[in-house]
N, C-alpha and C positions, 0 to 999 in steps of 0.2 A: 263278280268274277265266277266263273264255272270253276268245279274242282281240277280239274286239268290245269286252269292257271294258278289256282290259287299252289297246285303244288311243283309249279314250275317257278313263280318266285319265291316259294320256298328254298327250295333246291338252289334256285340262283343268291340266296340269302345267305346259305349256309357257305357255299362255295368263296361270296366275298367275305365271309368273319373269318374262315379259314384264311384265307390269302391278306387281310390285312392284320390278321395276329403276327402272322411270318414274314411279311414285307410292304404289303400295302397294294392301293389298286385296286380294291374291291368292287368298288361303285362302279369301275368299266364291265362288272358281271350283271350287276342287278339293274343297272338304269336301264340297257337296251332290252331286259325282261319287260320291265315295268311297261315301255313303251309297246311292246309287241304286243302286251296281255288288252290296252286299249288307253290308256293312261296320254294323259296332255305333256308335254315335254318339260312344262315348267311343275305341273302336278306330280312330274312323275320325278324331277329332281330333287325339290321338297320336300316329298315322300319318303324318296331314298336315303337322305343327310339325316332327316331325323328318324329312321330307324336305325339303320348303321351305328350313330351316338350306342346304342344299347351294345352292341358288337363291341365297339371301341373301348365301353368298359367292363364286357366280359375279358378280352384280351388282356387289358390291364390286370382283372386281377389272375388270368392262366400264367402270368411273368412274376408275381408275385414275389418269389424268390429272390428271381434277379432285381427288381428294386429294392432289397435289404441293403441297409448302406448309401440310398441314396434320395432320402429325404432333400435334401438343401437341394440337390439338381434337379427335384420333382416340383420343389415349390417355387423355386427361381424360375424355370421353364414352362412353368404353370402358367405363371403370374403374363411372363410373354407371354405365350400363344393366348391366352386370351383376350389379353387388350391387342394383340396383331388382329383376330376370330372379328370379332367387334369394327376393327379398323375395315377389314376385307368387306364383311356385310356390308356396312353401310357404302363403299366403294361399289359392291355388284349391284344396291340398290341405289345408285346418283349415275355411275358412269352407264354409256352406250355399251348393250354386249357384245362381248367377243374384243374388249379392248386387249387384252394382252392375249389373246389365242395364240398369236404366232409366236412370244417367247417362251411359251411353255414347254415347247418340246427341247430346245434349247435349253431349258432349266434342267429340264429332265437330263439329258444326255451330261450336264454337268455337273451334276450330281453323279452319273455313271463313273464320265472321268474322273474324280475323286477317291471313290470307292475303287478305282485300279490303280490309281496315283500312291496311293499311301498302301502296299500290302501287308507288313507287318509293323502298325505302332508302336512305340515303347509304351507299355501298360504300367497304369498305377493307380493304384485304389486310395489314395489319399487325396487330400482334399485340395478343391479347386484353387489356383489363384486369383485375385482382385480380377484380375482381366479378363478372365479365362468365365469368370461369372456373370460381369458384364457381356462378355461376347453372346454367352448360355442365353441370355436374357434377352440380346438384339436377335439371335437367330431363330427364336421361340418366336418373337415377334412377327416378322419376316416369312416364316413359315407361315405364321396363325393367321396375317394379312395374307397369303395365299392360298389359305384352308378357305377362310370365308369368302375368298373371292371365288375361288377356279375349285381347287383341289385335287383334279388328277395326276395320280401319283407324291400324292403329298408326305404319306409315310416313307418312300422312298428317296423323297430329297430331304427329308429331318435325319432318318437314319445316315445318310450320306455326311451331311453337316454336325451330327454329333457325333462321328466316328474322327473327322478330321479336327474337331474342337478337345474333345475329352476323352484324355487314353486311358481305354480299361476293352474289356473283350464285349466284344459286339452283339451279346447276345443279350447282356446288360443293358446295352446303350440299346435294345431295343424294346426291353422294358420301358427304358426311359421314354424312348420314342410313341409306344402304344398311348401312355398316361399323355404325353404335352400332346396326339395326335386327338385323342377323347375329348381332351378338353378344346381343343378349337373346334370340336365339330360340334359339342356340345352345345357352347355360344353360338355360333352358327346357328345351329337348329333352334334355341331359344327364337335368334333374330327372324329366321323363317315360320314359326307358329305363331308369331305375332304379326306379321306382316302379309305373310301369303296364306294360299290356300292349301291345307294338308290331308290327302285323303289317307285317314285313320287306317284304313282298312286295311291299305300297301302297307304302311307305314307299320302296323303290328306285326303282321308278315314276316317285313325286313325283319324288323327286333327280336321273332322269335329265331326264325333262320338264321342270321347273323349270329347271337346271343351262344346259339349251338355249337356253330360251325369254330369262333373265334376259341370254344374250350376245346374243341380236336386240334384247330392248327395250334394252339399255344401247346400241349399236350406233344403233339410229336414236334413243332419247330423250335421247341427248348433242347432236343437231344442235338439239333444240327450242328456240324463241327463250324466254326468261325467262319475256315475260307469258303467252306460249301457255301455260307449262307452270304459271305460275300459278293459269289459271283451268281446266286440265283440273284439276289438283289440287284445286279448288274444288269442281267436277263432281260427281267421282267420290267425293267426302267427304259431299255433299248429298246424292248417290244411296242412299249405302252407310246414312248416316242413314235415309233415308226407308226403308228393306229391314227394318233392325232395328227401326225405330219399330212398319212395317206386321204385322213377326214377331211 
């Protein structure tokens, strides 16, 4: 890469750690870089998932705070998303792609409606019920099979489904979301350094641009009030829809 690219997927690194500290969606910034700088489409998705990983757990710990207290939802939610992560790879690598392209925007937009459906939860910081941790545990999964498989906009419909699961303020639950979202990208990217072709070069790039970008957006997307960060989350769910609908 010329230095011109090399500091355009920078730039586009930093941009998506920023936006998946605060909501999610990043990779729709860095993959169409990747590809423009000269990168093969399956090189340049590879590339991006396992640098991203490094973003996903700068984020994690920019939230650091608001995970206090929430041990048992991080390790229950863990434990999904990564045997969902695990279940999705092995899916993107057996099925024909683009098998579920067309429900994904769909997912997305319901996910939207959600997150308008419910505007103020009854909040409470005490401890989950029986159910309420099985549910934690099937919707980690479900996600993390949709991290390994697809994953556009994938922190936007975890955040969505932990908001309408576990009442507490949404800035927390998105703590929550950063950590169970890292850790399916992270299997994920295991499944893809083992399986495909990874070019290093993007790949460090991403991780340091991301790595950056996810301590500014955690840095200023921890001051955001609740609803603001509600309906950007709405936003950018309904945009990211219409991108994939229009593709």
């Amino acid at each position: 890469m010329s230095p011109l690219e090399v500091l355009a997927v920078l730039a586009a690194a930093f941009a998506a750690g920023g936006i998946n500290a605060i909501v999610g969606s990043g990779s729709l910034v860095t993959f169409p870089v990747l590809l423009a700088v000269g990168f093969a489409p399956v090189t340049a998705n590879v590339s991006n998932s396992v640098g991203l990983v490094f973003g996903n757990v700068s984020a994690a710990w920019g939230y650091r705070r608001e995970l206090v207290g929430q041990r048992e939802r991080v390790i229950m939610g863990g434990v999904g998303t990564a045997v969902g992560a695990v279940t999705g790879g092995v899916l993107l690598l057996t099925l024909p792609e683009g098998v579920f392209e067309a429900v994904v925007p769909l997912l997305i937009l319901l996910a939207c409606g959600l997150m308008i459906a419910r505007p103020k939860p009854k909040l409470s910081h005490g401890s989950l019920s029986h159910h309420r941790k099985l549910a934690l545990v099937a919707v980690g999964f479900a996600v993390g099979v949709y991290g390994g498989y697809f994953g556009a906009a994938q922190g936007v419909i975890l955040l969505a489904a932990l908001r309408f699961l576990i009442p507490d303020h949404l800035q927390r639950l998105n703590g929550l979301k950063n950590v169970m979202v890292g850790v399916a990208n992270g299997v994920a990217a295991i499944l893809f350094v083992i399986v495909a072709h990874v070019a290093w070069d993007a790949a460090a790039l991403v991780a340091v641009g991301s790595v950056t970008g996810a301590q500014v957006g955690a840095r200023y997307g921890r001051r955001i009030p609740d609803q603001t960060l509600r309906w950007t989350v709405v936003t950018v769910g309904v945009v990211v829809a219409i991108v994939l609908i229009v593709k």
